[in-house]
C-alpha positions in Angstrom: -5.1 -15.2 -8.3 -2.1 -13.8 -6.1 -2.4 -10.8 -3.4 0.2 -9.1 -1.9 -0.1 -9.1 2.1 1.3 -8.5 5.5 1.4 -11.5 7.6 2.3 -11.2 10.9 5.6 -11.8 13.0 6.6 -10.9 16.4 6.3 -11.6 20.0 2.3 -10.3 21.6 2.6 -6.6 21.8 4.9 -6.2 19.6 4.1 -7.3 15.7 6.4 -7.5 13.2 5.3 -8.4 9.1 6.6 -9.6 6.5 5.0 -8.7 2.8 4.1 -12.3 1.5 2.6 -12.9 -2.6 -0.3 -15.2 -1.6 -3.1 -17.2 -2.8 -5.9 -15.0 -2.7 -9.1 -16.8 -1.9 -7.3 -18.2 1.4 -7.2 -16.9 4.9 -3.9 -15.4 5.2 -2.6 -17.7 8.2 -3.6 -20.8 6.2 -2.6 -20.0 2.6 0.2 -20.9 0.5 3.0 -18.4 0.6 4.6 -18.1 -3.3 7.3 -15.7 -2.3 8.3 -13.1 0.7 9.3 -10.0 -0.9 10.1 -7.8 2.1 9.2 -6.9 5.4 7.6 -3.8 7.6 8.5 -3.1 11.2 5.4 -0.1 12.4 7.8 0.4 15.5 10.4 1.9 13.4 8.8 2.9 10.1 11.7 0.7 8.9 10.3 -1.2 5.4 12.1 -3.5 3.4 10.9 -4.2 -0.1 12.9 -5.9 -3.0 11.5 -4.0 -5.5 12.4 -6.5 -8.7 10.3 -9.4 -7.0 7.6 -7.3 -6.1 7.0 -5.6 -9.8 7.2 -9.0 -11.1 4.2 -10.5 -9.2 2.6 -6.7 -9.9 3.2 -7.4 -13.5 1.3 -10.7 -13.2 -1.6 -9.8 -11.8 -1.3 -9.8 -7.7 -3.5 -7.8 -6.1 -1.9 -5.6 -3.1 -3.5 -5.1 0.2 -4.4 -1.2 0.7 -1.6 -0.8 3.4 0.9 -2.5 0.9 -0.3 -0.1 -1.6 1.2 2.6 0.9 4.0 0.8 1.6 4.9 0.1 -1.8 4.5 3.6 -2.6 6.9 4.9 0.1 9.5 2.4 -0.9 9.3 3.8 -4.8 7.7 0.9 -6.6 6.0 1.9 -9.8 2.4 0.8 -9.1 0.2 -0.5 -12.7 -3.2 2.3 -13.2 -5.4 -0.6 -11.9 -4.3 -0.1 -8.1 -6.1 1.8 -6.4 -4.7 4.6 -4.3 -5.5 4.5 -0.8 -7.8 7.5 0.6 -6.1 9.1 3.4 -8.6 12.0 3.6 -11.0 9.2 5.3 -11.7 10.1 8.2 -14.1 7.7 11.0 -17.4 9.0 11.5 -19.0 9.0 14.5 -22.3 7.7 16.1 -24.4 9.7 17.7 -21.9 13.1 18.0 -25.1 14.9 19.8 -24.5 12.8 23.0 -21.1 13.9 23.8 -20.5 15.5 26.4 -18.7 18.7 24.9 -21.8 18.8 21.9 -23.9 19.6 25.3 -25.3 23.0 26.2 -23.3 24.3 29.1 -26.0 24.9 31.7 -27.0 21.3 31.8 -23.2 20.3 32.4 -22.8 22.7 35.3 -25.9 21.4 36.8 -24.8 18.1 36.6 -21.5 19.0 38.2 -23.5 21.0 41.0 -25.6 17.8 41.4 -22.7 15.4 41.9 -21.1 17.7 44.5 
């Protein structure tokens, strides 16, 4: 089975990818790369997709990453049902919100302050 990835490019600090149709069941540094169709710089926003290629291996059966999904989207390739649309309403939950410091009663941050001074 084929998946469509990002594999990165780029100097440290400063990444640059390029969408690659893969084997799917190998790490994505180590497996065989069937095509390159496009490239994604996060710098600029700038994305590069040949869309022909791309529908071809969607047509086929390759699997797209979720951030490929997006990408793909935003470049105006017609996705098949069985993608599934990214959720962008998720939002990261947080452990243990009752310790932070602005979910604490006031009085016991002013007589920390006091304490400190």
């Amino acid at each position: 089975m084929l998946a469509i990835r990002l594999q990165r490019l780029g100097r440290k600090g400063y990444p640059v990818y390029r969408l690659a149709v893969q084997e799917a069941q190998r790490h994505p540094s180590s497996g065989r790369v069937v095509a390159y169709v496009g490239s994604y710089n996060p710098h600029t926003k700038d994305v590069s997709v040949n869309k022909e290629t791309v529908q071809k291996y969607l047509d086929t059966g390759a699997q797209p990453s979720p951030r490929v999904v997006k990408l793909l989207k935003d470049a105006g390739v017609t996705l098949p049902r069985w993608v599934k649309d990214v959720d962008v309403s998720k939002k990261k939950a947080i452990k243990n919100s009752e310790k932070l410091r602005k979910n604490q009663p006031k009085e016991e941050v002013v007589a920390e302050e006091s304490a400190e001074a």
